[in-house]
C-alpha positions, 0 to 999 in steps of 0.5 A, spaced: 929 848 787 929 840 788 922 838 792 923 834 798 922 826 797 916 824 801 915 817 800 919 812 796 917 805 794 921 801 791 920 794 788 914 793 792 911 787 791 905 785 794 902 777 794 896 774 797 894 768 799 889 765 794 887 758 795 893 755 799 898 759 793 901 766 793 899 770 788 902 775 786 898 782 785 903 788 784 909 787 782 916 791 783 914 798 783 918 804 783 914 810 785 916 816 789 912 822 791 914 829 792 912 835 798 908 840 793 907 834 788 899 830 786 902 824 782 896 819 778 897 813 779 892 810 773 890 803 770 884 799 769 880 796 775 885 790 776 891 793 775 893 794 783 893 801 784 889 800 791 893 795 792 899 799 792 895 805 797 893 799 802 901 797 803 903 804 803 898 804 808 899 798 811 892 795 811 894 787 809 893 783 814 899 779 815 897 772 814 893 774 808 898 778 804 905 779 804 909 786 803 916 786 800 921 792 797 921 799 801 916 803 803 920 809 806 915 816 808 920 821 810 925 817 811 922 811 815 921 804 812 914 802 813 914 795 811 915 791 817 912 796 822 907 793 827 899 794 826 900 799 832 906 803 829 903 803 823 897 807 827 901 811 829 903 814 823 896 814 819 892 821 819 899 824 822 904 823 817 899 820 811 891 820 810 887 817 805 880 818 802 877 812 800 873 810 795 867 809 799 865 815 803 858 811 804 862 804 807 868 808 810 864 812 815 861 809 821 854 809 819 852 809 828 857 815 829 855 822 827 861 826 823 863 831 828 864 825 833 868 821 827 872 827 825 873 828 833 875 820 834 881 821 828 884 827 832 883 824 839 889 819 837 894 823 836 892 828 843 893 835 841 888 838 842 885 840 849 878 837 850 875 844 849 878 844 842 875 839 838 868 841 837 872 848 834 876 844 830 870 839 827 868 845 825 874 848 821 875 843 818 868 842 815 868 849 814 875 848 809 872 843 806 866 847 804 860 844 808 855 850 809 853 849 815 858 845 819 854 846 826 849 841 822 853 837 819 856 835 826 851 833 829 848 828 822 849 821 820 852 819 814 845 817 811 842 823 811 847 826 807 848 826 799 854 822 796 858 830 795 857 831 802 860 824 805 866 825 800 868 831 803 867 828 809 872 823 807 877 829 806 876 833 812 878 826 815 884 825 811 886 832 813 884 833 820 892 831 823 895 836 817 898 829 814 904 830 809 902 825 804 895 825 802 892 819 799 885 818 794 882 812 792 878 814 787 875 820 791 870 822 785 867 815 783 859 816 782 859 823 783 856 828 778 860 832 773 860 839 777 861 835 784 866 832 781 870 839 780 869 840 785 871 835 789 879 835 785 879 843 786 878 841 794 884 837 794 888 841 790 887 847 795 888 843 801 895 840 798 898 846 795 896 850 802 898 845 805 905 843 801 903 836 801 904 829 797 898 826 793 897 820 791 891 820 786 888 813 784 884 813 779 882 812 771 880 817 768 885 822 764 881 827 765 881 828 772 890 827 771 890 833 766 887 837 770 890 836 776 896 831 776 904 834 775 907 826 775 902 820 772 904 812 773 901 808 768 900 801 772 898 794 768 897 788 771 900 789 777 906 793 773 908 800 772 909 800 765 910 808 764 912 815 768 912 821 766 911 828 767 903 829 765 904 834 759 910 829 757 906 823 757 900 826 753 903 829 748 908 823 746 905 816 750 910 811 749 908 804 751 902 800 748 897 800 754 899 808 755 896 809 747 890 804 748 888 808 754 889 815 751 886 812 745 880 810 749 879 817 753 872 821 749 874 826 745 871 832 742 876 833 738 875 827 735 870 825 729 867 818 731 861 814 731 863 810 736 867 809 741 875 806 742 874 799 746 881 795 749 880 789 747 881 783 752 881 784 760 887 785 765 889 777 766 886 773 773 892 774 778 894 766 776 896 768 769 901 774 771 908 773 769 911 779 770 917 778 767 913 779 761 910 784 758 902 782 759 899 788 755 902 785 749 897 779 749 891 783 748 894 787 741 893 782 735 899 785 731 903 785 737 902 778 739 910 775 736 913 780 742 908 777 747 912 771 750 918 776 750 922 776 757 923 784 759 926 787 764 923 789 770 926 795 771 923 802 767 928 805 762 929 812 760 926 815 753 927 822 754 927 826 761 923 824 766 920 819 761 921 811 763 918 807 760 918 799 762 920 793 755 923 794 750 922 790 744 916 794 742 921 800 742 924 799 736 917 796 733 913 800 727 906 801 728 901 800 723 899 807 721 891 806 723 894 804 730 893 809 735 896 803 741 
């Protein structure tokens, strides 16, 4: 049975204005998300993975950024909808755990009014139901005492707490579509489980859409079913999560894989990505940009390609095509 499309973007493009120029920050990405399906969009720090979350979420300010392509959710295009039409969609139709729980929560607000605050724009419940569904909803996201944790403030709790706090937010009006920004960022292993245990449960019992920003490959294996592999503001790899770590078609893909410590692996140290991802003045998207960070591929560098991804195998898309027929050096895991 084919799973119902939620959101769909298409050549999504977002420029900033820096210095009196636009820069252009991510570039024509194609990405869709099902309902019942937790999609990784992975990449270095830099490479737009937020970026493309805050369009989606409609969070760039009209005079500092520009947002072009599509953005459809359920059907209807988001892009060139007003500030209070895109409000009227957050939390209802999709949610979004930031990265900071600490930054995100209003440090004056105690949760249970900040959980209050985010139903109350959508005016569903009686006013006699909000404290009950603050606590269900705390409860579901395993705080032990909701009752307490209502009535705290963001500082008195450790930084687990607030990432659940993050996500009762998220959930608190049934969303389809989930967004998380790197929900596990500074948080300790068995937290960090716990933290991805959460947000899988709720999206399966809610049969939602997720969106999983982050850079560990870890994290991807364990709970994504679709991983996108963004580089300097381009999708460069899309796969199916077994298919695209068994066989990692695009040089950037094998560097991050390559990167990822193993215990399967016998090695002193451990693998570093030459280079970092270009400031956005030195972006040309209409080549492949990774290629200038791998010495033995530096002749296909200034190669133009195009900006549609090609299919290599099922569900495998994967965007160039000089390096396809490339040999790499056996000693090459890239």
């Amino acid at each position: 049975m084919e799973k119902q499309l939620l959101l769909s973007g298409k050549k999504v493009t977002v420029s900033f204005m820096i210095n009196g120029d636009w820069q252009t920050a991510i570039y024509q990405v194609d990405l869709d998300i099902h309902r019942d399906e937790v999609v990784a969009l992975v990449g270095e720090s830099g490479s737009g993975k937020s970026t493309f979350a805050t369009a989606v979420m409609g969070l760039h300010k009209a005079n500092q950024s520009k947002v072009t392509g599509s953005i459809t959710l359920a059907d209807q295009e988001l892009i060139g909808l007003s500030n209070l039409e895109m409000a009227k969609l957050r939390g209802e139709k999709v949610g979004m755990i930031f990265q900071d729980p600490l930054a995100a929560l209003n440090p004056l607000m105690r949760i249970g009014d900040q959980i209050k605050e985010a139903m109350a724009m959508r005016d569903v419940y009686q006013p006699s139901e909000y404290k009950q569904r603050v606590l269900e909803l705390l409860d579901q996201v395993g705080i032990v005492n909701p009752a307490r944790t209502a009535r705290q403030f963001p500082h008195q709790l450790s930084g687990g707490m607030r990432q659940r706090i993050m996500i009762a937010l998220a959930i608190a009006n049934n969303p389809d579509l989930i967004i998380a920004d790197e929900p596990t960022t500074a948080l300790d292993v068995t937290i960090q489980a716990q933290i991805l245990d959460l947000i899988k449960r709720i999206q399966e019992k809610k049969h939602a859409g997720v969106l999983l920003i982050t850079h560990d490959l870890g994290v991807v294996a364990e709970v994504a079913d679709t991983v996108a592999v963004m580089y300097a503001g381009q999708l460069v790899e899309k796969a199916p999560v077994a298919e695209l770590f068994a066989h990692p078609k695009h040089p950037y893909t094998r560097s991050l894989l390559k990167s990822n410590p193993s215990i399967e692996q016998e090695q002193d140290d451990l693998y570093v990505i030459p280079g970092t991802v270009p400031a956005l003045a030195e972006m040309d998207h209409h080549k492949d940009l990774f290629l200038q960070r791998v010495p033995w591929m530096q002749e296909l560098a200034d190669q133009p390609i195009a900006d549609e991804l090609v299919e290599v195998a099922p569900q495998h898309f994967v965007r160039g095509e000089a390096w396809r027929t490339f040999e790499f050096p056996e000693e090459q895991v890239q």
